[in-house]
C-alpha positions as CSV (number, residue, x, y, z in Angstrom):
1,X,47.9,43.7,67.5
2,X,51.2,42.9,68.6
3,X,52.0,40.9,71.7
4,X,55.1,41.4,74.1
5,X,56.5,38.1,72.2
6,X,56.4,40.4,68.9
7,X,58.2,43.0,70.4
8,X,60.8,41.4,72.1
9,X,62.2,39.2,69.0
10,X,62.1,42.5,66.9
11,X,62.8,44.9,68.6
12,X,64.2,47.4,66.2
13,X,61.2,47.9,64.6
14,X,60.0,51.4,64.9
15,X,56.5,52.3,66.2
16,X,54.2,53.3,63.3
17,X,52.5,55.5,64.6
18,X,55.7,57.8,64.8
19,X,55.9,60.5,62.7
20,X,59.4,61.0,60.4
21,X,60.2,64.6,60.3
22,X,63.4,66.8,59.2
23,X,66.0,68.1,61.8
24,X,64.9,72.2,61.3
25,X,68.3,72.5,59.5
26,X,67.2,70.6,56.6
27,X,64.1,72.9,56.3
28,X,66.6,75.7,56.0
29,X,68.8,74.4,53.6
30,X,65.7,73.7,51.6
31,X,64.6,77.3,52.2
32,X,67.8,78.6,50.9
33,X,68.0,76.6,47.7
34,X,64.6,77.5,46.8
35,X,65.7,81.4,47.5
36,X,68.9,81.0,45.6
37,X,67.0,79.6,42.7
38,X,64.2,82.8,42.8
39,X,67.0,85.0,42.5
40,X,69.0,84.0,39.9
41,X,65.8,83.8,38.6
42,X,64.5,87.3,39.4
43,X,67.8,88.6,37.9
44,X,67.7,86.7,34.8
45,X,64.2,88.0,34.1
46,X,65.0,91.6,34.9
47,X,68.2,91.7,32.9
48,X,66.9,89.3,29.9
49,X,69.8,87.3,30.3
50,X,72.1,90.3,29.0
51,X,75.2,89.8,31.2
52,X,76.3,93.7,30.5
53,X,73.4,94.5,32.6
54,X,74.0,96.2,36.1
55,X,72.2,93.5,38.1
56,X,73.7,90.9,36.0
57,X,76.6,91.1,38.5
58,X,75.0,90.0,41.6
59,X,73.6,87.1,40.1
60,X,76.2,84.7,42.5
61,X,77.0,87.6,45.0
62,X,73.8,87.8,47.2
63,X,73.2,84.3,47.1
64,X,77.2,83.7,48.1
65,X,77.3,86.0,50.7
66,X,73.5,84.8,52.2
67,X,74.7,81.4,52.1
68,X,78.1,82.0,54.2
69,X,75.8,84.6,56.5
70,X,73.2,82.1,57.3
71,X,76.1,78.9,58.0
72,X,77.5,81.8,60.2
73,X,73.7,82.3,62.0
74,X,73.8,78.6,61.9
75,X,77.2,78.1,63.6
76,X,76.4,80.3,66.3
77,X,72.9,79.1,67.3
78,X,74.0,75.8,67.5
79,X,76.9,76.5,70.3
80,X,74.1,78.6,71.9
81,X,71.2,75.8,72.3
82,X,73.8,73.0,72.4
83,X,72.3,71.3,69.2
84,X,74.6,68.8,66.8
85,X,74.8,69.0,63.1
86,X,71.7,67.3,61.6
């Protein structure tokens, strides 16, 4: 068990008990990559990787346009709770 002494010449050494966890912006980034990915794969298994096929050309579209949406979201909840950039 440590004793004041311990503490006190190292000081910057974080309590072990404490848990390391992501700011929630990293768990939506994650989110979205793993969406982005089940599209493009959803649309390469429905078209068989034929790009003449009608759903061939949202392939980058809805992901694109999700991605700008939800930095959007993201933008605006931040200025509402007063949170920084993770």
């Amino acid at each position: 068990m440590p004793t004041d002494k311990d503490q006190q010449a190292n000081p910057e050494q974080p309590d072990q008990t404490a848990r390391k966890t992501l700011p929630n912006g990293h768990y939506f980034k994650i989110m979205g990559y793993l969406l982005t990915a089940a599209w493009v794969g959803y649309i390469l298994a429905i078209s068989g990787g034929d790009t003449s096929h009608p759903m061939f050309d949202y392939i980058f579209v809805v992901p694109l346009a999700f991605w700008i949406g939800g930095m959007i979201v993201g933008k605006i909840l931040r200025a509402k709770s007063g949170a920084d950039r993770p």
